[in-house]
MDAnalysis code that builds the backbone (N, CA, C; Angstrom):
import MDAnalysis as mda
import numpy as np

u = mda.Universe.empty(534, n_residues=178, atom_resindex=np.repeat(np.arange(178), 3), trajectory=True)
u.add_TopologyAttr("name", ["N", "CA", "C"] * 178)
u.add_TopologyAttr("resid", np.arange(1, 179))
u.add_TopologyAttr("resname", ["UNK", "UNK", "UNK", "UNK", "UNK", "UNK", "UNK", "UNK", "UNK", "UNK", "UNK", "UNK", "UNK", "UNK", "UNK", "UNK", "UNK", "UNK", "UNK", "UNK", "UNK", "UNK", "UNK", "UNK", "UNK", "UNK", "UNK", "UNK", "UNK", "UNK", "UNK", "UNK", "UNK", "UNK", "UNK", "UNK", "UNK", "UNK", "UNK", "UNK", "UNK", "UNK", "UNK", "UNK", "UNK", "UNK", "UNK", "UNK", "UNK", "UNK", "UNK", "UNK", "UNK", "UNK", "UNK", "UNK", "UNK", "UNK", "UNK", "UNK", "UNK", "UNK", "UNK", "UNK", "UNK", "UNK", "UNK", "UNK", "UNK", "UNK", "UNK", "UNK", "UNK", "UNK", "UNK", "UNK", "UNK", "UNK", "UNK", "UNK", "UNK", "UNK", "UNK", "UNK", "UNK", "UNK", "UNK", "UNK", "UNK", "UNK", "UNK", "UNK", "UNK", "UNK", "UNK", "UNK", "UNK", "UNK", "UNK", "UNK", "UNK", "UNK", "UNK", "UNK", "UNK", "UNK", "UNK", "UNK", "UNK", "UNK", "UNK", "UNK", "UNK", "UNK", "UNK", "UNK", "UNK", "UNK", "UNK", "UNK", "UNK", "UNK", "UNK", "UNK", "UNK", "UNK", "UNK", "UNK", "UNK", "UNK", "UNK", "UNK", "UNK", "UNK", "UNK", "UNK", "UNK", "UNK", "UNK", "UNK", "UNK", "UNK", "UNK", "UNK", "UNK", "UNK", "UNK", "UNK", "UNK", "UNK", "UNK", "UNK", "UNK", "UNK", "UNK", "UNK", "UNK", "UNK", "UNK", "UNK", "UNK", "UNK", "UNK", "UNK", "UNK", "UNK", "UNK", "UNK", "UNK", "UNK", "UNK", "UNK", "UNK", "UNK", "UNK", "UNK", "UNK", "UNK"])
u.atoms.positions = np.array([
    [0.849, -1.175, 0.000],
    [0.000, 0.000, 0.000],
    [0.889, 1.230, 0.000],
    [0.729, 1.918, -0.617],
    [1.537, 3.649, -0.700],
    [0.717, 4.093, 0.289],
    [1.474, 4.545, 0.700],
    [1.556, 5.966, 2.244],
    [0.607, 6.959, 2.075],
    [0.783, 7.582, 1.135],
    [-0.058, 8.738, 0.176],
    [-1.504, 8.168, 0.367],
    [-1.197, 7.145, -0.321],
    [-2.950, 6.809, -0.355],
    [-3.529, 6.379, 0.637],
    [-2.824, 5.680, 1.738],
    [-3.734, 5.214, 3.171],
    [-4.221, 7.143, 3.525],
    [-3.042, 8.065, 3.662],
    [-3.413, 8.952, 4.487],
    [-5.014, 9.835, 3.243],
    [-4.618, 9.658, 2.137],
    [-5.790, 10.196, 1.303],
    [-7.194, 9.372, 1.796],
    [-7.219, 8.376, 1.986],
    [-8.334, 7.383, 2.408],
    [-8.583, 7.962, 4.137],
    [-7.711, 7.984, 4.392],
    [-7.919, 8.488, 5.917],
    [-8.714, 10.042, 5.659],
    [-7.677, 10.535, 4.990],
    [-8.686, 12.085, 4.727],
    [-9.804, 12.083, 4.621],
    [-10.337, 11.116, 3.527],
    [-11.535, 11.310, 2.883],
    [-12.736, 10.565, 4.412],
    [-12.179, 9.649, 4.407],
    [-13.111, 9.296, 5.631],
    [-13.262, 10.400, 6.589],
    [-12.049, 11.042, 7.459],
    [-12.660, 12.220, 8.320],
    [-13.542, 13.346, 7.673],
    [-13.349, 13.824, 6.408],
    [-14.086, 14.619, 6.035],
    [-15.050, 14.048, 5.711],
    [-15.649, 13.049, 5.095],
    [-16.968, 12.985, 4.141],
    [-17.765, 11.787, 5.232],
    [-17.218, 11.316, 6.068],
    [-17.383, 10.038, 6.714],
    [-17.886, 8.940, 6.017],
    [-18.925, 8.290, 5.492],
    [-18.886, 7.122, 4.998],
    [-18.369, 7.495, 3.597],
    [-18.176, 6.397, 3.311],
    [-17.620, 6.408, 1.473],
    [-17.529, 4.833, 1.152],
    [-18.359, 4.930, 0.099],
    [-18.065, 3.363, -0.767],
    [-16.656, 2.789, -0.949],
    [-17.107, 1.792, -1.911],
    [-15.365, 1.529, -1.886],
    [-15.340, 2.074, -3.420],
    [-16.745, 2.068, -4.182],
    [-16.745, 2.624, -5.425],
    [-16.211, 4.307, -5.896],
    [-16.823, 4.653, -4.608],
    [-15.925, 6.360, -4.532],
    [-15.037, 6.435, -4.354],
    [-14.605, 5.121, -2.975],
    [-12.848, 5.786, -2.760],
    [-12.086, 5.478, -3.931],
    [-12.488, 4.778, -4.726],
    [-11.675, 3.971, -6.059],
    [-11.919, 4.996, -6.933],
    [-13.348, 5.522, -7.022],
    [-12.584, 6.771, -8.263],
    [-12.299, 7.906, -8.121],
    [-11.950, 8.470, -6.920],
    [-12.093, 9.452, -6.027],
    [-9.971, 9.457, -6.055],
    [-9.888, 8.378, -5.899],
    [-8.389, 7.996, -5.729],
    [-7.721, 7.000, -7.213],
    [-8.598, 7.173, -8.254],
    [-8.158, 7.228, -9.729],
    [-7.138, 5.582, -9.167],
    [-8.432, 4.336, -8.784],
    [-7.381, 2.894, -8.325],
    [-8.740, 2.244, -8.447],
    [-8.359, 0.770, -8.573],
    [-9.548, -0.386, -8.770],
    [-9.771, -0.215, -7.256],
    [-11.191, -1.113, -7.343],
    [-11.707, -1.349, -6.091],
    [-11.123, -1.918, -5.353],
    [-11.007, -3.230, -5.835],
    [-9.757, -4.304, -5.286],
    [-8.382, -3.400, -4.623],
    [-7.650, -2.235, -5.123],
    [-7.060, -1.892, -4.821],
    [-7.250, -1.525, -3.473],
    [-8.833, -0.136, -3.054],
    [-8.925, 0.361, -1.825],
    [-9.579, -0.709, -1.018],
    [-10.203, -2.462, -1.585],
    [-10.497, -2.736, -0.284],
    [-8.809, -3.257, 0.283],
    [-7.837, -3.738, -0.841],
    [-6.611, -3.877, -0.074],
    [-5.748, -2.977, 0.854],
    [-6.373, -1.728, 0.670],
    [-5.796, -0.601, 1.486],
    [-6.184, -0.583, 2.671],
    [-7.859, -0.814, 2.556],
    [-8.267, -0.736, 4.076],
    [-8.246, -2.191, 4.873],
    [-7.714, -3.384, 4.487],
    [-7.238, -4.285, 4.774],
    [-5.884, -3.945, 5.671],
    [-5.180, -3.177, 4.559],
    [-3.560, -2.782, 5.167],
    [-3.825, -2.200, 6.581],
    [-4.703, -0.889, 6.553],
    [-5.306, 0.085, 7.311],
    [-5.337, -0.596, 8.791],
    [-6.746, -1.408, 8.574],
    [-7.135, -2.141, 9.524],
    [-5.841, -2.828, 10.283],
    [-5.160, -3.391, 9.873],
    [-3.785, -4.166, 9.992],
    [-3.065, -3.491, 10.867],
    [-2.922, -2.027, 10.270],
    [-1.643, -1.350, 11.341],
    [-2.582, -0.455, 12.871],
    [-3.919, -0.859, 12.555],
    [-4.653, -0.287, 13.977],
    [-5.358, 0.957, 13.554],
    [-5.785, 1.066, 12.258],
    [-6.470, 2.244, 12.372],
    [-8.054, 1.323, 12.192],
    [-9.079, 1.927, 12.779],
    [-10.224, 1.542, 12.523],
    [-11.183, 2.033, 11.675],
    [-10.921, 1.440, 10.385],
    [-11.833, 1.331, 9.437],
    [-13.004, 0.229, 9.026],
    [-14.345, 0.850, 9.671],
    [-15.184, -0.794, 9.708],
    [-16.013, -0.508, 8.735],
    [-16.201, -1.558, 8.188],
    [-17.021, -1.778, 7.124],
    [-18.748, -1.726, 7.365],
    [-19.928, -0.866, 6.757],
    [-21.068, -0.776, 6.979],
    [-21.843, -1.930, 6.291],
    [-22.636, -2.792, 6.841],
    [-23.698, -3.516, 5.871],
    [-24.914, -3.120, 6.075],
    [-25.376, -2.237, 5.364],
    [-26.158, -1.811, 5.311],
    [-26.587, -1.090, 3.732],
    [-27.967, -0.493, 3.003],
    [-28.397, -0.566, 2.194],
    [-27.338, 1.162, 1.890],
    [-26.747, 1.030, 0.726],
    [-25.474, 2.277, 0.564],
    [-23.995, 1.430, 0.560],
    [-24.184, 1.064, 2.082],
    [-22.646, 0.026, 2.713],
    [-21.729, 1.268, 2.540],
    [-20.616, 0.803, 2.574],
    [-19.235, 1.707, 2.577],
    [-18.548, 1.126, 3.785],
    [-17.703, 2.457, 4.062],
    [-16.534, 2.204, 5.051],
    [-16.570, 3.585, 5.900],
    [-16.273, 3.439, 7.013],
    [-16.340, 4.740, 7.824],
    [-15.298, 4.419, 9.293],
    [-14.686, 5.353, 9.220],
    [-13.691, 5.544, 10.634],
    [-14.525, 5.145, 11.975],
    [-14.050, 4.250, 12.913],
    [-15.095, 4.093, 14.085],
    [-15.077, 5.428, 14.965],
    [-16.205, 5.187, 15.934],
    [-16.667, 6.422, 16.522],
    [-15.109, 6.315, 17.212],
    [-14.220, 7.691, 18.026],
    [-13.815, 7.813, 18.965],
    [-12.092, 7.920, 18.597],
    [-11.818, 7.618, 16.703],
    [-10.877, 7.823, 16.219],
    [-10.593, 9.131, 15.676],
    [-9.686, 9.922, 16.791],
    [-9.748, 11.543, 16.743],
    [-8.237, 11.729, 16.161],
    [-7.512, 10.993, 15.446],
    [-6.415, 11.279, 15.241],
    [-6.098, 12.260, 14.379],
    [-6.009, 13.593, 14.515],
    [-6.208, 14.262, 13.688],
    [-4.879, 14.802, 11.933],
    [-5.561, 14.118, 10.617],
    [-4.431, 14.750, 10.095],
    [-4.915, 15.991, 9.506],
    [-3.790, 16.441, 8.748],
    [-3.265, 17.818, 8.052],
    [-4.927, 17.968, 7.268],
    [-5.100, 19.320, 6.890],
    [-6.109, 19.379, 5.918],
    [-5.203, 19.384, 4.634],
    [-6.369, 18.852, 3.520],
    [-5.364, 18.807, 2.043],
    [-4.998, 19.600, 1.474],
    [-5.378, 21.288, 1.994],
    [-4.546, 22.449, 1.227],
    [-3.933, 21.895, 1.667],
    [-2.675, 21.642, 2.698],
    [-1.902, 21.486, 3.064],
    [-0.872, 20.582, 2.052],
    [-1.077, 20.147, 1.165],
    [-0.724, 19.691, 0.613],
    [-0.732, 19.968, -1.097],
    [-1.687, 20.922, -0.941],
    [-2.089, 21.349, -3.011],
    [-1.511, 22.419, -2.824],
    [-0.721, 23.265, -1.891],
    [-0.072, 24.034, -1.841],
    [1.121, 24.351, -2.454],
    [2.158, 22.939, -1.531],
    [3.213, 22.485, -2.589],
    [3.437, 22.174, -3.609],
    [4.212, 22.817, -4.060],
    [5.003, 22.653, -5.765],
    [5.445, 21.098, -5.818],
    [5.369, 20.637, -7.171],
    [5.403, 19.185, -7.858],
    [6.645, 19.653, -8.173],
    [7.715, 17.994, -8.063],
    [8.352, 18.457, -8.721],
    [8.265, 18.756, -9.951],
    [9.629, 19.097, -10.862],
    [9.610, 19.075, -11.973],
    [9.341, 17.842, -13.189],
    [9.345, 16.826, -12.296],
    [9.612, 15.681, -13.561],
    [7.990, 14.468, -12.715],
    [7.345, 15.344, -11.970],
    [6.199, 14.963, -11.321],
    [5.068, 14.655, -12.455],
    [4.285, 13.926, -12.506],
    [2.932, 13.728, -13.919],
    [1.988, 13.128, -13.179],
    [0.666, 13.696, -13.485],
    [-0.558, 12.949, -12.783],
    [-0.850, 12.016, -13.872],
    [-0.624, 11.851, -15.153],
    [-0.744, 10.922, -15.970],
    [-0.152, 11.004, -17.374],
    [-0.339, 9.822, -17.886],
    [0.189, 9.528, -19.003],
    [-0.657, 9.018, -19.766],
    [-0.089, 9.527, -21.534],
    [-0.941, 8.848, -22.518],
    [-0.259, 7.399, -23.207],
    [-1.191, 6.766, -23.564],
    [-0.442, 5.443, -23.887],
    [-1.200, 4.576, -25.041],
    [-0.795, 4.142, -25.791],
    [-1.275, 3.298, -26.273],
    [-1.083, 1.911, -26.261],
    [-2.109, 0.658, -26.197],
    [-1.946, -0.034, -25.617],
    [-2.541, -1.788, -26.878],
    [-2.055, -2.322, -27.303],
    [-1.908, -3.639, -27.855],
    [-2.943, -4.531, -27.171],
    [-3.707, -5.499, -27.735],
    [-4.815, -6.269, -26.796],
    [-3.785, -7.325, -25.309],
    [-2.827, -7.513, -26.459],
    [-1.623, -8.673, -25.573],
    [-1.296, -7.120, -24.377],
    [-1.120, -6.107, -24.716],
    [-0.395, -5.150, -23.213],
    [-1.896, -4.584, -21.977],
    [-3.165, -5.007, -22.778],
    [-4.288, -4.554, -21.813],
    [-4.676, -5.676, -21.027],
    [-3.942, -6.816, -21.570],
    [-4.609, -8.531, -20.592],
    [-2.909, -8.016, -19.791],
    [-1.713, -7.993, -20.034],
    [-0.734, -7.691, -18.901],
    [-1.132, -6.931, -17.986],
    [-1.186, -5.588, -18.327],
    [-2.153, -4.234, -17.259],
    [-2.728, -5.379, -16.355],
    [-3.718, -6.020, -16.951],
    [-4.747, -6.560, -15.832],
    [-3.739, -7.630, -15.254],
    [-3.355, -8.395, -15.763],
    [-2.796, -9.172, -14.544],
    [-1.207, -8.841, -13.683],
    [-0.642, -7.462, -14.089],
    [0.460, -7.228, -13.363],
    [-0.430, -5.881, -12.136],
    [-1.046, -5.704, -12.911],
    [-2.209, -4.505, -12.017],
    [-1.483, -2.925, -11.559],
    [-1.278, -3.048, -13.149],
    [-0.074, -1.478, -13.221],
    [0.196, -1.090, -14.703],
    [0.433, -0.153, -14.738],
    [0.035, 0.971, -14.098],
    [-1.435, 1.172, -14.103],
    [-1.400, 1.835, -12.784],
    [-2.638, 2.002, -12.194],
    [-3.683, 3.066, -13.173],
    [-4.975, 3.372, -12.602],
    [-5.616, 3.899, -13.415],
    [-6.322, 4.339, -14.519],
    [-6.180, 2.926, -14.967],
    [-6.435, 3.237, -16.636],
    [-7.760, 4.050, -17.043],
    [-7.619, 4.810, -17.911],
    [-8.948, 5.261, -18.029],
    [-8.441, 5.425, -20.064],
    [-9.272, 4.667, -20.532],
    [-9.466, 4.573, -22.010],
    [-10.413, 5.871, -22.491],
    [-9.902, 6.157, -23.924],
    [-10.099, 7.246, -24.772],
    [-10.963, 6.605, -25.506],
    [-12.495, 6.419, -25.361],
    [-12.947, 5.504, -26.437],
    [-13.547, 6.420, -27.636],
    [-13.498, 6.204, -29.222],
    [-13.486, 6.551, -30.116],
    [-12.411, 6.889, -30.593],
    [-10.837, 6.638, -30.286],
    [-9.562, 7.017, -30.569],
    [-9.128, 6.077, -31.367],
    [-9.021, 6.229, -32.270],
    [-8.549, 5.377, -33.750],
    [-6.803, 5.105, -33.475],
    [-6.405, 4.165, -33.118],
    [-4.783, 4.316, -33.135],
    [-3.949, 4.277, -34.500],
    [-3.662, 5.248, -35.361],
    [-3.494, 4.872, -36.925],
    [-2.429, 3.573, -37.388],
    [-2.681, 2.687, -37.829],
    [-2.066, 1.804, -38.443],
    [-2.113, 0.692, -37.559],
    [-2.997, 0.348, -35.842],
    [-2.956, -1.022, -35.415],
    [-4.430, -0.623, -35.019],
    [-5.424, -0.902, -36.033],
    [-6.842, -1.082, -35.443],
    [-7.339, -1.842, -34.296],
    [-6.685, -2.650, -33.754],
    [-6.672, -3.189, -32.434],
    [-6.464, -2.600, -31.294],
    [-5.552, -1.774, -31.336],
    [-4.813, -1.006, -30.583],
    [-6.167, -0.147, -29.555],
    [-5.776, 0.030, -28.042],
    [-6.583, 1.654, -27.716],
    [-5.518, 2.600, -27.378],
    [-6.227, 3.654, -27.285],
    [-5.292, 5.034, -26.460],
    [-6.315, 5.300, -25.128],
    [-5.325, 5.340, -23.745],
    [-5.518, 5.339, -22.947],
    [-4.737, 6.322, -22.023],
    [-5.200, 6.684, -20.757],
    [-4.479, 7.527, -19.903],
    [-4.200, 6.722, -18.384],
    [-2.779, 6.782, -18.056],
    [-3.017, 6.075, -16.306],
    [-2.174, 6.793, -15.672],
    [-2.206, 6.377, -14.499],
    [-1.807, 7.404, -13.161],
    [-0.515, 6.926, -13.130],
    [0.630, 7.872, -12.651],
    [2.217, 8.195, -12.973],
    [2.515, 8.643, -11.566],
    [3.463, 7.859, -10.727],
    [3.707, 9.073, -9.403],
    [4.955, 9.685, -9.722],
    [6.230, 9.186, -10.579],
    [7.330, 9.904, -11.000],
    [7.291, 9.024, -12.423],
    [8.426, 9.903, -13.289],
    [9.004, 9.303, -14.773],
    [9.582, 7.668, -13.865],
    [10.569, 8.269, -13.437],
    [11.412, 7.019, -13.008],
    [10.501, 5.538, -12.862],
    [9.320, 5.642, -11.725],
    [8.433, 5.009, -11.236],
    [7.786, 4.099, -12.803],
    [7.199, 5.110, -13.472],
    [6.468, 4.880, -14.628],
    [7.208, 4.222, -15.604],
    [8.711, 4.636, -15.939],
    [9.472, 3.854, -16.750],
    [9.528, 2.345, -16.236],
    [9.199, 2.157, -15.023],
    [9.454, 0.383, -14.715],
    [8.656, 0.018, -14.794],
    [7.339, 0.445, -14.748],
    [5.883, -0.117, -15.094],
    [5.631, -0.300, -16.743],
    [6.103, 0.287, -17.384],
    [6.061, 0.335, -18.822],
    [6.552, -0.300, -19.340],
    [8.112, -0.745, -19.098],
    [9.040, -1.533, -19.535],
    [8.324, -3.392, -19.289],
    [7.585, -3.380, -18.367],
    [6.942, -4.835, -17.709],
    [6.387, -5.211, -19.139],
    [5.856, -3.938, -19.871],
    [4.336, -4.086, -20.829],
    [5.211, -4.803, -22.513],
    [6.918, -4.021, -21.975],
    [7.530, -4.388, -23.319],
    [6.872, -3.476, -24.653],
    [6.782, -4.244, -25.798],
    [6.381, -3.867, -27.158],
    [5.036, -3.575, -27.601],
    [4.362, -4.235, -26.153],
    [2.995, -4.024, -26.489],
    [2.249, -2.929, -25.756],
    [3.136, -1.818, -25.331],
    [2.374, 0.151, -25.233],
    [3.693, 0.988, -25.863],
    [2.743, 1.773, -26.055],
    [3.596, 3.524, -26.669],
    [3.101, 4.380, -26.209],
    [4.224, 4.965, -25.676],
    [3.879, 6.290, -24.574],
    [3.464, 7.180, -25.751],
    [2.668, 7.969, -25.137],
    [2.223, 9.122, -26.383],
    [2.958, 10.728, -25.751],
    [2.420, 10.678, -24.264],
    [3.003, 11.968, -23.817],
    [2.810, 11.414, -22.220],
    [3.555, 11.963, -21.386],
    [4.186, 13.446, -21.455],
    [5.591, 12.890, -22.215],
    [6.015, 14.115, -23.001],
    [7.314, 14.074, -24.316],
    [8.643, 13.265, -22.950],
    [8.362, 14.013, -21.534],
    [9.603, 13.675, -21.097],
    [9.459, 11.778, -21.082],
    [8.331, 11.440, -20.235],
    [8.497, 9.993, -19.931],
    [9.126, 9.719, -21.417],
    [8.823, 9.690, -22.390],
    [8.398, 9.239, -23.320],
    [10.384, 8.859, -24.225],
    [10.509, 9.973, -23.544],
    [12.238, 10.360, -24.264],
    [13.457, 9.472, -23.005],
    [12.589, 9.719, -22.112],
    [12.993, 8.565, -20.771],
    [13.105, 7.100, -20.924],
    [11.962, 6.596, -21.250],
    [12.102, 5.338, -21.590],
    [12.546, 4.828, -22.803],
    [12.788, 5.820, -24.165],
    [13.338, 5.915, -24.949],
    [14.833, 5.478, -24.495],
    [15.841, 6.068, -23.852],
    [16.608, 6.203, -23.523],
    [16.992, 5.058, -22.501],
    [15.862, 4.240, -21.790],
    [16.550, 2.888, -20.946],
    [15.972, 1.914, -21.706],
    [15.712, 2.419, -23.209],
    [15.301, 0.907, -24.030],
    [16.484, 1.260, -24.853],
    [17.331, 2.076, -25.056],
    [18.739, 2.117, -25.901],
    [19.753, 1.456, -25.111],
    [19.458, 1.890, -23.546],
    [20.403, 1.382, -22.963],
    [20.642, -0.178, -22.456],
    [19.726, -0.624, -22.384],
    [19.231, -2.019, -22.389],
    [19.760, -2.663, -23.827],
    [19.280, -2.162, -25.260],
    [19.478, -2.862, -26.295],
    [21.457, -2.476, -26.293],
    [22.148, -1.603, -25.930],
    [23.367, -1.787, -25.821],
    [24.128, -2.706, -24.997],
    [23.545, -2.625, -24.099],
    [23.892, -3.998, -22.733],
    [23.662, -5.102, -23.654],
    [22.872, -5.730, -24.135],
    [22.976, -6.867, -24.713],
    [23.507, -7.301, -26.059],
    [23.534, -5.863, -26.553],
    [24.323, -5.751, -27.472],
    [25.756, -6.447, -27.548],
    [26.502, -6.220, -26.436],
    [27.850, -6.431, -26.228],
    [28.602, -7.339, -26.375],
    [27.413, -8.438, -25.928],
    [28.044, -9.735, -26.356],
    [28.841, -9.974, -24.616],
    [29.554, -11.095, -24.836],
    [30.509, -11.381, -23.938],
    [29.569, -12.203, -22.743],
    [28.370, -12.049, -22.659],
    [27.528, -12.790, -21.571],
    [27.043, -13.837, -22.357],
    [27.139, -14.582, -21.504],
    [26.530, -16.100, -22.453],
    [25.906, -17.004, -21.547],
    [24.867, -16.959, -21.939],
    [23.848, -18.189, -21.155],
    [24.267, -19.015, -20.813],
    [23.872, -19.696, -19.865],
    [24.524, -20.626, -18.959],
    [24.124, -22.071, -18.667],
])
């Protein structure tokens, strides 16, 4: 579980108090599966997040948990870094949208539907959630041949650049299977 997101889930519960798991999931741009694994984590390290059964359901902080955090200006305040992206464009191969699903990354997908990809009619164009280049270049590289970054230009010249460096490493020769 990322840090970020338990305390965003924590936020959202003190402010809004109940919340689905369907909101916290698009509220926090992650599958469902993702936030009930969060509040699994949650629950785990002692915070009390109990689950409602009832007609709505959700999740809500128990009575008497006053721990108080930061409000979220507190946080939209600060400057991103420079090489920071809330997302990326991508295009994506049928073989790289069954990986997505079973490596369960990068997160967020949200598809461009009516986007013609020119020359692989199979193909979609899609957008997902990025917490750094660095981060995103190892999630991408998993997908191999089957996505193309579209933008942002930097990821894009980034992973450019550790797929040269990779095809030179093996380039070299001198390693030999064993």
């Amino acid at each position: 579980m990322r840090a970020g997101r338990a305390v965003a889930i924590l936020l959202l519960l003190q402010q809004r108090g109940r919340m689905t798991t369907e909101e916290l999931a698009e509220e926090l741009e992650v599958s469902t599966r993702t936030i009930l694994r969060d509040i699994e984590a949650l629950n785990g390290v002692g915070v009390p997040v109990s689950p409602i059964r009832a007609p709505g359901g959700g999740y809500e902080l128990l009575d008497g948990y006053d721990r108080p955090l930061p409000d979220p200006s507190f946080w939209e305040s600060s400057p991103r870094p420079p090489d920071h992206f809330r997302r990326a464009t991508i295009r994506l191969s049928p073989q790289g949208q069954r990986l997505m699903a079973v490596l369960g990354r990068p997160s967020g997908l949200r598809r461009h539907p009516g986007v013609d990809v020119p020359g692989r009619p199979d193909w979609i164009e899609a957008t997902v959630r990025i917490e750094s280049l660095d981060l995103a270049v190892g999630e991408l590289l998993a997908l191999g041949a089957e996505v193309e970054v579209v933008g942002p230009a930097e990821l894009r010249t980034r992973l450019q650049a550790t797929v040269t460096e990779l095809t030179e490493l093996y380039d070299q020769g001198g390693i030999t299977a064993g």
